[in-house]
PDB file of N, CA, C and O in Angstrom:
ATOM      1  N   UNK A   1     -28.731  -8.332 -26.155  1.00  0.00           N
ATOM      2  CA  UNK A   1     -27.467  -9.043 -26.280  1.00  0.00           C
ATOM      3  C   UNK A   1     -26.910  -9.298 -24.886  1.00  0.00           C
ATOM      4  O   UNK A   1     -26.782  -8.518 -23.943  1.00  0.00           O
ATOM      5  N   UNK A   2     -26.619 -10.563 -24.995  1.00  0.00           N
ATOM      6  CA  UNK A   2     -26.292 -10.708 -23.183  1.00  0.00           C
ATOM      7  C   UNK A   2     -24.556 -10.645 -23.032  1.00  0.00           C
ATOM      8  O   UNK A   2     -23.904 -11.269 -23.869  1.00  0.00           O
ATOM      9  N   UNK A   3     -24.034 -10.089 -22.245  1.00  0.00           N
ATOM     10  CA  UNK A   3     -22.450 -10.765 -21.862  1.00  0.00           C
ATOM     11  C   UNK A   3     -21.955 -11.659 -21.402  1.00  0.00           C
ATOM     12  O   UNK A   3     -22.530 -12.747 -21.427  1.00  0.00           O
ATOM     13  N   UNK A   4     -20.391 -11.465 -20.674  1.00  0.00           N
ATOM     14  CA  UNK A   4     -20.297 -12.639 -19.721  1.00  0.00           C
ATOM     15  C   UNK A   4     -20.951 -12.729 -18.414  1.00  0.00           C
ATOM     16  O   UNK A   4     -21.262 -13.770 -17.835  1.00  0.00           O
ATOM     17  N   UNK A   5     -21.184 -11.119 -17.875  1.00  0.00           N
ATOM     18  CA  UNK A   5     -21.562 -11.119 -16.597  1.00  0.00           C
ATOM     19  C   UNK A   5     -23.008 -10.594 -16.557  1.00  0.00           C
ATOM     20  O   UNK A   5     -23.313 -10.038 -15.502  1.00  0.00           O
ATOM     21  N   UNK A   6     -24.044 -10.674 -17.597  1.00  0.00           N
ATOM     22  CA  UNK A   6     -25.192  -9.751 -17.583  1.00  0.00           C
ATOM     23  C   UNK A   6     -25.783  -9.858 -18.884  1.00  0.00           C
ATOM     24  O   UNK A   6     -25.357 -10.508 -19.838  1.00  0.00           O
ATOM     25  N   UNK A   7     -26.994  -9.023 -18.803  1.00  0.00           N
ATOM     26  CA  UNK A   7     -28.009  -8.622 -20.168  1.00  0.00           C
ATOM     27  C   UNK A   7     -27.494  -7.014 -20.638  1.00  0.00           C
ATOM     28  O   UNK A   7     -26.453  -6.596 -20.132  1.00  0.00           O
ATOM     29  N   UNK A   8     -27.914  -6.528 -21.178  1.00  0.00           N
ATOM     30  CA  UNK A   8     -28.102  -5.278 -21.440  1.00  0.00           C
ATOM     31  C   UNK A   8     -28.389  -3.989 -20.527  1.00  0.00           C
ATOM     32  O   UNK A   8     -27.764  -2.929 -20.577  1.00  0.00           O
ATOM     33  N   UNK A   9     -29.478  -4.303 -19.672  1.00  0.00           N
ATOM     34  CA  UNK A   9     -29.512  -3.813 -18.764  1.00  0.00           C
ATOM     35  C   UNK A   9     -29.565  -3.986 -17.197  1.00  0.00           C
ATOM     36  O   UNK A   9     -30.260  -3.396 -16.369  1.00  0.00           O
ATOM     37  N   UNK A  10     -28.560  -5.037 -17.034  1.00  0.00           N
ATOM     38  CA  UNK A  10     -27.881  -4.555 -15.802  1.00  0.00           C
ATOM     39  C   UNK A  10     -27.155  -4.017 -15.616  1.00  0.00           C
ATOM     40  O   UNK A  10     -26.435  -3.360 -16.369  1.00  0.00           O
ATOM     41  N   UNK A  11     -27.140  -4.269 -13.623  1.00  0.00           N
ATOM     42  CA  UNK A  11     -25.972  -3.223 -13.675  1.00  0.00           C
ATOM     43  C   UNK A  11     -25.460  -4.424 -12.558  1.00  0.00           C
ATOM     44  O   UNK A  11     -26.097  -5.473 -12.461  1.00  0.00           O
ATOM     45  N   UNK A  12     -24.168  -4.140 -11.676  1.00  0.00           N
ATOM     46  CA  UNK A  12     -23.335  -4.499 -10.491  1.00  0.00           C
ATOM     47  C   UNK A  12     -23.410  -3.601  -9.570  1.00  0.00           C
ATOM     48  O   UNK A  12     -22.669  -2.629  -9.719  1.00  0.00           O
ATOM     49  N   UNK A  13     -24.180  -3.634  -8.527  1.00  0.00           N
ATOM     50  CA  UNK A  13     -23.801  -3.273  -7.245  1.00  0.00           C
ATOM     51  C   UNK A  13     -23.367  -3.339  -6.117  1.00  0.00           C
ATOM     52  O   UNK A  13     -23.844  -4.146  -5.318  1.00  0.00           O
ATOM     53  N   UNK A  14     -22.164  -2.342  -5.724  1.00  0.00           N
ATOM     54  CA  UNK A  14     -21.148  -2.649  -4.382  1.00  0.00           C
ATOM     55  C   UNK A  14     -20.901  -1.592  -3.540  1.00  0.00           C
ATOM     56  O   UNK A  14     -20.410  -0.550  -3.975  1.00  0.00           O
ATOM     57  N   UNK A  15     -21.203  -1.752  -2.314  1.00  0.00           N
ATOM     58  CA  UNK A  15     -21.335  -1.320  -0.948  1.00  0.00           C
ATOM     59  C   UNK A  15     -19.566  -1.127  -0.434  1.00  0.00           C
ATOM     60  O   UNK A  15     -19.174  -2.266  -0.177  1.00  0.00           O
ATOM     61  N   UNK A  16     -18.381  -0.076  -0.202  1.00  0.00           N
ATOM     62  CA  UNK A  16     -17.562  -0.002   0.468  1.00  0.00           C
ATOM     63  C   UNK A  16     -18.167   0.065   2.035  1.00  0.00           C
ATOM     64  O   UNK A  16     -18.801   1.039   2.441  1.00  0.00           O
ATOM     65  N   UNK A  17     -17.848  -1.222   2.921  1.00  0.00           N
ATOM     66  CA  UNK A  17     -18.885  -1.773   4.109  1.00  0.00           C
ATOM     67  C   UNK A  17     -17.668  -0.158   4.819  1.00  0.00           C
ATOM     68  O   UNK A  17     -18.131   0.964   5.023  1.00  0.00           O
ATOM     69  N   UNK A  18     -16.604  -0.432   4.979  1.00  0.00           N
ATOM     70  CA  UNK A  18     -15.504   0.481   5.682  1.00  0.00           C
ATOM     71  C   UNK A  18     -15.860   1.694   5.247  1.00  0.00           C
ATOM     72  O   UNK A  18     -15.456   2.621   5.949  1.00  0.00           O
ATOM     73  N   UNK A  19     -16.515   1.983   4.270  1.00  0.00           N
ATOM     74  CA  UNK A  19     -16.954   3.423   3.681  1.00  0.00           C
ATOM     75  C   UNK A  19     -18.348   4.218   4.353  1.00  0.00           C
ATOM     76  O   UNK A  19     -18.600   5.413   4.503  1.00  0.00           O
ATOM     77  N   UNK A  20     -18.956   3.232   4.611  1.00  0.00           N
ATOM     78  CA  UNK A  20     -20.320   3.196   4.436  1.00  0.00           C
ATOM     79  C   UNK A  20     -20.749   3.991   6.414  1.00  0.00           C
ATOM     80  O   UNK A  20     -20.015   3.640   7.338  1.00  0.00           O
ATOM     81  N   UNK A  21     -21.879   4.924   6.674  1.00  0.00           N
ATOM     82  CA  UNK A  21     -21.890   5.539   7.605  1.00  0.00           C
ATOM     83  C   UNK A  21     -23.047   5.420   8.345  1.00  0.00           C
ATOM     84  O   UNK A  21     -23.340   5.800   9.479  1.00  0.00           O
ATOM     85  N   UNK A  22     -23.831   4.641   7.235  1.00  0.00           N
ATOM     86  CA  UNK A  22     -24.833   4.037   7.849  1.00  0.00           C
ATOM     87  C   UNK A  22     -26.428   5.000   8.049  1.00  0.00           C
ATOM     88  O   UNK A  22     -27.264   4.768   8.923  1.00  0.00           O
ATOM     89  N   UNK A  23     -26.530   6.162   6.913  1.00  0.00           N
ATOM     90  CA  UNK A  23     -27.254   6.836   7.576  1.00  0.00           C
ATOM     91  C   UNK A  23     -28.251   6.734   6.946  1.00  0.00           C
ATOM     92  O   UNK A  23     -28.994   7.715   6.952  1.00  0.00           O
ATOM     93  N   UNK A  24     -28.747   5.266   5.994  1.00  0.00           N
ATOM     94  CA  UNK A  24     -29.790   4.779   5.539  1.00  0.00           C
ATOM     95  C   UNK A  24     -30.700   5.384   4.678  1.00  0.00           C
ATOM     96  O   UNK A  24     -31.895   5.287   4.956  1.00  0.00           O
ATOM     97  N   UNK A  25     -30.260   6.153   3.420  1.00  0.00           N
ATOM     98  CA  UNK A  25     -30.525   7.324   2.483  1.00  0.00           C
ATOM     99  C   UNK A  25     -30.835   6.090   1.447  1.00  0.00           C
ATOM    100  O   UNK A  25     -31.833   6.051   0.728  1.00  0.00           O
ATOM    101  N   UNK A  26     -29.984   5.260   1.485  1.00  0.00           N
ATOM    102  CA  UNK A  26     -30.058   4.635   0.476  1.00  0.00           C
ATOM    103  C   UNK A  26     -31.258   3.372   0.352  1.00  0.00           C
ATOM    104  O   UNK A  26     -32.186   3.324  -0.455  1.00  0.00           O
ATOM    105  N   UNK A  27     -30.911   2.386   1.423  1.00  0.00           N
ATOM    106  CA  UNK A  27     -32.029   1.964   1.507  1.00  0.00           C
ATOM    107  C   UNK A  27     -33.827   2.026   1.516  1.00  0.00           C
ATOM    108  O   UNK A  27     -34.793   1.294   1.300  1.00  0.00           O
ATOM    109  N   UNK A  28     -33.577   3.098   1.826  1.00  0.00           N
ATOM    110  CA  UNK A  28     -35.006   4.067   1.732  1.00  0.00           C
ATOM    111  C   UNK A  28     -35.108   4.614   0.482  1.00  0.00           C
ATOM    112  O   UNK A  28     -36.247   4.949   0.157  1.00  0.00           O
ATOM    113  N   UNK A  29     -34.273   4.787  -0.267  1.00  0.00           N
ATOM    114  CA  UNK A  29     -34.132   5.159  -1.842  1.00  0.00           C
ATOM    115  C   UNK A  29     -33.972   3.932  -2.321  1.00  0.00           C
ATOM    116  O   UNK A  29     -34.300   4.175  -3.483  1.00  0.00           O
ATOM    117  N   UNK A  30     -33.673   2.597  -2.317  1.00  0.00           N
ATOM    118  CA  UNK A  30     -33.942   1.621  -2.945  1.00  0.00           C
ATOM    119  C   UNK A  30     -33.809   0.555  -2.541  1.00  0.00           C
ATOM    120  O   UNK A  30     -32.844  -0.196  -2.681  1.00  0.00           O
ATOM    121  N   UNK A  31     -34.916   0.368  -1.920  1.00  0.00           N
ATOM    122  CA  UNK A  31     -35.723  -1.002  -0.689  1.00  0.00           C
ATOM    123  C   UNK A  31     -35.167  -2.311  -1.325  1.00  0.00           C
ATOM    124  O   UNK A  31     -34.501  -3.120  -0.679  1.00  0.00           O
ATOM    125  N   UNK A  32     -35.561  -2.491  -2.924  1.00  0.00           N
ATOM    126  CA  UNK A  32     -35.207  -3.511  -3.624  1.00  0.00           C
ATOM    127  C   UNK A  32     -33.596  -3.853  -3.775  1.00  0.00           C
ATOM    128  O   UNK A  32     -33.284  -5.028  -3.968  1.00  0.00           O
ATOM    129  N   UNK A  33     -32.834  -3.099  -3.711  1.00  0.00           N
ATOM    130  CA  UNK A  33     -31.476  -3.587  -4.013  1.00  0.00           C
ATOM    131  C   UNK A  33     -30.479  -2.717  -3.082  1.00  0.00           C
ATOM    132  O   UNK A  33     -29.397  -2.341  -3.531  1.00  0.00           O
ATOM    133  N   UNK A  34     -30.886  -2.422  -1.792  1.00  0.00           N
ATOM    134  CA  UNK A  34     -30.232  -2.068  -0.653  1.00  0.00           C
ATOM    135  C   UNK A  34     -30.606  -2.644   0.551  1.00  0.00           C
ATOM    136  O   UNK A  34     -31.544  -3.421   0.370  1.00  0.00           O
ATOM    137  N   UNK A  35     -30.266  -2.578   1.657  1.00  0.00           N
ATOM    138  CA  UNK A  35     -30.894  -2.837   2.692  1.00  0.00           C
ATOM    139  C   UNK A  35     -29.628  -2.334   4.115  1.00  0.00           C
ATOM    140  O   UNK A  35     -28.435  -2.296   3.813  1.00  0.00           O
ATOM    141  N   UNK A  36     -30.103  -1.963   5.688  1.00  0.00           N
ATOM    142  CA  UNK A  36     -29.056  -1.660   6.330  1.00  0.00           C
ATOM    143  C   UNK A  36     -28.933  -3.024   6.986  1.00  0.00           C
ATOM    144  O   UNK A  36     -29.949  -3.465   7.523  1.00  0.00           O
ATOM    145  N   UNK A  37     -27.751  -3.796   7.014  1.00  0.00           N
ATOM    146  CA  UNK A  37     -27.561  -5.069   7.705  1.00  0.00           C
ATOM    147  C   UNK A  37     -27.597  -4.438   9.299  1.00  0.00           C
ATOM    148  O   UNK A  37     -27.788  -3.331   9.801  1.00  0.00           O
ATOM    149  N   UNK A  38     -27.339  -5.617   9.716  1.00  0.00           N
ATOM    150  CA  UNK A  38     -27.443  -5.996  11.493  1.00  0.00           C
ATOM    151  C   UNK A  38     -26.578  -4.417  11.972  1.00  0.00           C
ATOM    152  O   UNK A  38     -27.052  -3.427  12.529  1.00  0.00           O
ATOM    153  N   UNK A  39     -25.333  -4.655  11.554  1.00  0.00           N
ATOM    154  CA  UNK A  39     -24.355  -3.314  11.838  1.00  0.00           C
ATOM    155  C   UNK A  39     -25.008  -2.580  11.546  1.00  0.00           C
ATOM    156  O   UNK A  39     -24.976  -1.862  12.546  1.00  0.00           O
ATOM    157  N   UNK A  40     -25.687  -2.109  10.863  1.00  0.00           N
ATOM    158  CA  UNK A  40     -26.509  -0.505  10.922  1.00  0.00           C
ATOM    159  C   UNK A  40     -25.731   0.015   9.453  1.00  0.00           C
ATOM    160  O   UNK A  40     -25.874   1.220   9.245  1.00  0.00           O
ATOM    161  N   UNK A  41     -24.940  -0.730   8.430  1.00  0.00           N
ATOM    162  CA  UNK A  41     -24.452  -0.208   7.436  1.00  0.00           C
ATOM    163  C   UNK A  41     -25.351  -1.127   6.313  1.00  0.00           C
ATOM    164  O   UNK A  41     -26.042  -2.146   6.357  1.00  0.00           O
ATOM    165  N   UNK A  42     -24.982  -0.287   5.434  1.00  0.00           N
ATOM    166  CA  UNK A  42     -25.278  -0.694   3.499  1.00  0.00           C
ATOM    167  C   UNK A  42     -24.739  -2.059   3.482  1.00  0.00           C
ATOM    168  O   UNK A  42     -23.588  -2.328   3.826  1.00  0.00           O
ATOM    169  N   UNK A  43     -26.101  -3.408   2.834  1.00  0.00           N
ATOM    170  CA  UNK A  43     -25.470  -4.250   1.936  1.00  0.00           C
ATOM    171  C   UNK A  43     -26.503  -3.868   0.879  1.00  0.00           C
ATOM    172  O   UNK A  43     -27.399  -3.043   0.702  1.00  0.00           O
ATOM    173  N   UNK A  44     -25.827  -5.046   0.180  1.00  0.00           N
ATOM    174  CA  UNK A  44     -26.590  -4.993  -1.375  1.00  0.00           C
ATOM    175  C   UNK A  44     -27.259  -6.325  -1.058  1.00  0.00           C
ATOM    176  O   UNK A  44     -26.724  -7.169  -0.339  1.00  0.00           O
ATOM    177  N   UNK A  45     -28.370  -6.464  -1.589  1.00  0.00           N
ATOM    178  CA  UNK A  45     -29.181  -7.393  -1.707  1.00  0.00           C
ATOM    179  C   UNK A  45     -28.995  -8.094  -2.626  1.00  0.00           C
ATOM    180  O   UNK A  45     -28.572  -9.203  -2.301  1.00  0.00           O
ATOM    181  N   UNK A  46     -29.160  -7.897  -3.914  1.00  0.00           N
ATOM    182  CA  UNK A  46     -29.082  -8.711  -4.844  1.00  0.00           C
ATOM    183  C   UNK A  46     -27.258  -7.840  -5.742  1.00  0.00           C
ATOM    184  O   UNK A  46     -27.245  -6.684  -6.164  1.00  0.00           O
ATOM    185  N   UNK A  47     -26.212  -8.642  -5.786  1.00  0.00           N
ATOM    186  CA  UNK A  47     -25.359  -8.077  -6.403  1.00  0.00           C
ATOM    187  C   UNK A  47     -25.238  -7.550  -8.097  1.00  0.00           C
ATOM    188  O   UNK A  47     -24.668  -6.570  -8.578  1.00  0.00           O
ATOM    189  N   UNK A  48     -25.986  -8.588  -8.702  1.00  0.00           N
ATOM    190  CA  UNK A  48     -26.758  -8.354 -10.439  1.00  0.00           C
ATOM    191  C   UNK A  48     -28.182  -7.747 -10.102  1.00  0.00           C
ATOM    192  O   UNK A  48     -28.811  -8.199  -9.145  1.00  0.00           O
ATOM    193  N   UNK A  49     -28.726  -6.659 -10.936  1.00  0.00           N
ATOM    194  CA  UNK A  49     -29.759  -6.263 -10.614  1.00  0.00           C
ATOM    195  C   UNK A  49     -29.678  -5.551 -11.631  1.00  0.00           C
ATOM    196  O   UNK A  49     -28.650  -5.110 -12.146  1.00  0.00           O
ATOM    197  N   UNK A  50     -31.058  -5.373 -12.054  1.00  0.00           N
ATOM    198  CA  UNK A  50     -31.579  -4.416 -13.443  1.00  0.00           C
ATOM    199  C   UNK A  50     -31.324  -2.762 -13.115  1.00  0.00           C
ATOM    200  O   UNK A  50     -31.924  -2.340 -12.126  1.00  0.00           O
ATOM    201  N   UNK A  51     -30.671  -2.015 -13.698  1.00  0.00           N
ATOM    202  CA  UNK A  51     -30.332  -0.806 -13.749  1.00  0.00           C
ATOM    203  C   UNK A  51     -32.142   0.076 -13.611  1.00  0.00           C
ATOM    204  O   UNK A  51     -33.083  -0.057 -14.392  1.00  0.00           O
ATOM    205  N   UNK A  52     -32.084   0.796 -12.538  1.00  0.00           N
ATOM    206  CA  UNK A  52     -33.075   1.676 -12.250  1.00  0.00           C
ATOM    207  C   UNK A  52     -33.142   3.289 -11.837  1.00  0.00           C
ATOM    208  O   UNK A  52     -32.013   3.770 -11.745  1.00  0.00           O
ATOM    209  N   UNK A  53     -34.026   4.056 -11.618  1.00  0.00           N
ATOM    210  CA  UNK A  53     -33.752   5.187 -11.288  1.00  0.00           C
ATOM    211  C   UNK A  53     -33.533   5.328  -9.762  1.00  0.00           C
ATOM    212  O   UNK A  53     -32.858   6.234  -9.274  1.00  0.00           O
ATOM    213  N   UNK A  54     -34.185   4.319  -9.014  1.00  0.00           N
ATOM    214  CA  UNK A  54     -34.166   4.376  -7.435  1.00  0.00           C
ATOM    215  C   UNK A  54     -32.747   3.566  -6.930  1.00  0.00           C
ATOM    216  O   UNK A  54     -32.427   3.306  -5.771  1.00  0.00           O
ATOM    217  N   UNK A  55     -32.150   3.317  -7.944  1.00  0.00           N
ATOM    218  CA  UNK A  55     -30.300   2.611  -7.438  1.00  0.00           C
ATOM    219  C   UNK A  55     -29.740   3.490  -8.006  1.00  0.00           C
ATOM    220  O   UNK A  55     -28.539   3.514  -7.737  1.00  0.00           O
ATOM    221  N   UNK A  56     -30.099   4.320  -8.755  1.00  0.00           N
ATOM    222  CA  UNK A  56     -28.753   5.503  -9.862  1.00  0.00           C
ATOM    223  C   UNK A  56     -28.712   6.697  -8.586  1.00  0.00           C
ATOM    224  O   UNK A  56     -27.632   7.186  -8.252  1.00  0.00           O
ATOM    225  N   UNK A  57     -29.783   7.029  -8.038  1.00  0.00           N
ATOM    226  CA  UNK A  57     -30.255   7.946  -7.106  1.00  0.00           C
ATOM    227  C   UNK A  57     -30.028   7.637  -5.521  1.00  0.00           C
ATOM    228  O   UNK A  57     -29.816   8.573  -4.750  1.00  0.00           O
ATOM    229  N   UNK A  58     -30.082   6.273  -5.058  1.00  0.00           N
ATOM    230  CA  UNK A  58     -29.285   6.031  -3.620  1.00  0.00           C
ATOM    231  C   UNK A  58     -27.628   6.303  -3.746  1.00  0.00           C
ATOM    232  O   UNK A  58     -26.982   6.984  -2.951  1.00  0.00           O
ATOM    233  N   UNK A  59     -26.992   5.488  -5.143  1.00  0.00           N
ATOM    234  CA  UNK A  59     -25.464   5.797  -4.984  1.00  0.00           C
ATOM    235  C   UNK A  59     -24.968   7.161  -5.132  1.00  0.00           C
ATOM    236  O   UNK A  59     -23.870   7.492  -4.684  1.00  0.00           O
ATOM    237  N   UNK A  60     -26.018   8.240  -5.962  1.00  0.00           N
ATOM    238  CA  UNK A  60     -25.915   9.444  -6.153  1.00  0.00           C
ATOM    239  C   UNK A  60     -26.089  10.219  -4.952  1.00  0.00           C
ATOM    240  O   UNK A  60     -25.127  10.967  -4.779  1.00  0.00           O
ATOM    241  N   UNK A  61     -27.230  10.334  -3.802  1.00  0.00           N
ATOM    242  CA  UNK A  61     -27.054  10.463  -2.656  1.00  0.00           C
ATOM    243  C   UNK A  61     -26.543  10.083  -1.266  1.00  0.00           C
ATOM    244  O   UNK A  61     -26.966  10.507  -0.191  1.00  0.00           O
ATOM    245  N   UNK A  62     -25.519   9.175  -1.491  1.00  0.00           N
ATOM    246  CA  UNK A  62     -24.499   8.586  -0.319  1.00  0.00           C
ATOM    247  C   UNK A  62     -23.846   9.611  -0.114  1.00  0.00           C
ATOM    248  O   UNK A  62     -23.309  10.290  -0.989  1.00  0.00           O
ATOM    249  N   UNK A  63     -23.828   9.862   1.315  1.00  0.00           N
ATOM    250  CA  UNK A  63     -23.047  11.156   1.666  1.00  0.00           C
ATOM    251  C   UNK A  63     -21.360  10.674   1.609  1.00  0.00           C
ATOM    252  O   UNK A  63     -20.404  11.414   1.841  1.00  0.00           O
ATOM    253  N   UNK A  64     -21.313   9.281   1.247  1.00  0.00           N
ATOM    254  CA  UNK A  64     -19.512   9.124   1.348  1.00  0.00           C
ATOM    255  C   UNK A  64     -19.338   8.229   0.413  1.00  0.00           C
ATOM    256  O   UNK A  64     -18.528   7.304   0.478  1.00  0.00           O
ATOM    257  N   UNK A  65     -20.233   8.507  -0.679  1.00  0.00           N
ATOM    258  CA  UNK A  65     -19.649   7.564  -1.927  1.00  0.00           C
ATOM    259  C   UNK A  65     -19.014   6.095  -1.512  1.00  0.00           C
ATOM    260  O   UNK A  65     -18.004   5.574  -1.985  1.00  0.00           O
ATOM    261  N   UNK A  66     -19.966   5.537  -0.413  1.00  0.00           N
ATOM    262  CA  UNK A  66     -20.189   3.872  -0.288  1.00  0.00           C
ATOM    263  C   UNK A  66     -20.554   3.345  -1.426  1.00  0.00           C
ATOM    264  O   UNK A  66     -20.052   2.229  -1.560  1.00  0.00           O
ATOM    265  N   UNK A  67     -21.391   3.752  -2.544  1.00  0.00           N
ATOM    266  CA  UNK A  67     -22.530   2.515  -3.158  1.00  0.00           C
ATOM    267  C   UNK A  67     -21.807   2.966  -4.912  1.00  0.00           C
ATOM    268  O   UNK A  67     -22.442   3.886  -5.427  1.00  0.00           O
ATOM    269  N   UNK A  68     -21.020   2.607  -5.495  1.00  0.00           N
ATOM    270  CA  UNK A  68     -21.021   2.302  -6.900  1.00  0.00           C
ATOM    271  C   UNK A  68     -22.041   1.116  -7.650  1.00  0.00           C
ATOM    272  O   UNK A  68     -22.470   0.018  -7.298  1.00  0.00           O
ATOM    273  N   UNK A  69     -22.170   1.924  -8.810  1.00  0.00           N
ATOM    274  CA  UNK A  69     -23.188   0.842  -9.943  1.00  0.00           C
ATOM    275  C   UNK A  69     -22.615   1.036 -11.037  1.00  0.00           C
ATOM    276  O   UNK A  69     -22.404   2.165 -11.480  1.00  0.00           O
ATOM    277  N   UNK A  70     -22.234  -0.216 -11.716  1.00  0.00           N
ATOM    278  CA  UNK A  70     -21.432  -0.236 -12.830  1.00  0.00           C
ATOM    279  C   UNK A  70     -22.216  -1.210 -13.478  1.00  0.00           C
ATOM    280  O   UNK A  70     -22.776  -2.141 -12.900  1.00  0.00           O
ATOM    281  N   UNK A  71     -22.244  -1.001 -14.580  1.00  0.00           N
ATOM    282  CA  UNK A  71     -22.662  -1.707 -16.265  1.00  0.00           C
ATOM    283  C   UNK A  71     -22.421  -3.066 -16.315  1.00  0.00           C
ATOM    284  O   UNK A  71     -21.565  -3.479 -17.097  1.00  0.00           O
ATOM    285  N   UNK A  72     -23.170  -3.996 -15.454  1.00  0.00           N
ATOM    286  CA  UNK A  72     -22.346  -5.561 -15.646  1.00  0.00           C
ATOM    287  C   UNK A  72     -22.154  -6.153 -16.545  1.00  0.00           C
ATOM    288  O   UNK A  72     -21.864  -7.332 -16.343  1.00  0.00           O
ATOM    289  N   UNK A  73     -22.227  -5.538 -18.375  1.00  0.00           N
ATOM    290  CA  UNK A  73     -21.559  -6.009 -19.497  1.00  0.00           C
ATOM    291  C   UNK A  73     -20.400  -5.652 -19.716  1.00  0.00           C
ATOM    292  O   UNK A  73     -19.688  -6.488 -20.273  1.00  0.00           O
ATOM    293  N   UNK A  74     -19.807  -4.351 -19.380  1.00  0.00           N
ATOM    294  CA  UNK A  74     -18.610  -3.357 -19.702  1.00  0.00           C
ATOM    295  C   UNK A  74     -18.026  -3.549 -18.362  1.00  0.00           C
ATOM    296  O   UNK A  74     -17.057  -4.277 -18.146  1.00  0.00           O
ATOM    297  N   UNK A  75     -18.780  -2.729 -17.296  1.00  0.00           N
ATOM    298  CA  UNK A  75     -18.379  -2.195 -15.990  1.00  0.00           C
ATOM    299  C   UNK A  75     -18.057  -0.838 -15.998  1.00  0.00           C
ATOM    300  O   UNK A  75     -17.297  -0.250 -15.228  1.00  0.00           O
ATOM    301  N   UNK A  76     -18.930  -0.228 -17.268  1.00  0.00           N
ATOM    302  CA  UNK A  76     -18.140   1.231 -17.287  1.00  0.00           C
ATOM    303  C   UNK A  76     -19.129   1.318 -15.739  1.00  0.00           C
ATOM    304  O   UNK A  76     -19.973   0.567 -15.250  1.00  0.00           O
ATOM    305  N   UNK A  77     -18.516   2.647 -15.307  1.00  0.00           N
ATOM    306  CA  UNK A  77     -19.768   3.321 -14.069  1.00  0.00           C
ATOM    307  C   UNK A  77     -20.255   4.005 -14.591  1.00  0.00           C
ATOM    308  O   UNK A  77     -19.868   4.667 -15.554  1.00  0.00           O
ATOM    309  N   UNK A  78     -21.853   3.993 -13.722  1.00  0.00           N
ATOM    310  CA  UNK A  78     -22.904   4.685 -13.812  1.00  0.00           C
ATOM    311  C   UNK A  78     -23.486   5.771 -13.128  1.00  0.00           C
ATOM    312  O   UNK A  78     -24.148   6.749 -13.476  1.00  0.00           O
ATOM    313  N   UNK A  79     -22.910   5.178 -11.688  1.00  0.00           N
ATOM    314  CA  UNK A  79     -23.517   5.845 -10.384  1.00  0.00           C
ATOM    315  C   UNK A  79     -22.405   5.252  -9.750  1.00  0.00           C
ATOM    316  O   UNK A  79     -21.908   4.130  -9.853  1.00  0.00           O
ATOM    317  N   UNK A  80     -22.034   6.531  -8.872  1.00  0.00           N
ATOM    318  CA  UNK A  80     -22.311   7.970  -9.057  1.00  0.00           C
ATOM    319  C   UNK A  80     -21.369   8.410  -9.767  1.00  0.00           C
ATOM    320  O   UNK A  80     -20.300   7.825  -9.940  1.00  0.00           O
ATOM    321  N   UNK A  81     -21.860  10.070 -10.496  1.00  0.00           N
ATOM    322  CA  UNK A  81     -20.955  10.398 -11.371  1.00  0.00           C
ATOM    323  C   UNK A  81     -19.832  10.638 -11.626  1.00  0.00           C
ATOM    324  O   UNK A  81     -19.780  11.768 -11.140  1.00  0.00           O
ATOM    325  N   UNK A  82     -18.560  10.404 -12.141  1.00  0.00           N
ATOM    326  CA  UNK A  82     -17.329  11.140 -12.338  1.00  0.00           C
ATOM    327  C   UNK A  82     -17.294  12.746 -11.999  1.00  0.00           C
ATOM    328  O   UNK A  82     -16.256  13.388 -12.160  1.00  0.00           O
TER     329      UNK A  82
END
């Protein structure tokens, strides 16, 4: 069943750039939908992207809770946990 912003299983991913410390945990945890820009911090590559274990696990290991992933049908969050 698709929504307004997605399928079923995506998700939304977003980088706080002012948050972010740059110490590249994440990108190396998920090549496909992270990357460190020019500045040496977190973007997101693709902002819609299929919900995986290697994006639930970069936002879960950000040492400063830069990288949320939320449900792009709902937006409940996913990563990282409450």
């Amino acid at each position: 069943m698709a929504g307004a912003n997605g399928t079923a299983g995506d998700v939304v991913v977003r980088v706080d750039r002012a948050r972010c410390v740059g110490t590249g945990l994440c990108a190396a945890t998920a090549p496909d939908d992270l990357a460190l820009g020019e500045d040496g911090r977190a973007r997101v590559r693709r902002q819609v992207t299929v919900s995986g274990e290697e994006l639930t696990e970069a936002a879960e290991m950000c040492p400063v809770e830069a990288i949320t992933v939320r449900s792009a049908l709902d937006g409940r969050r996913i990563a990282p946990a409450l």
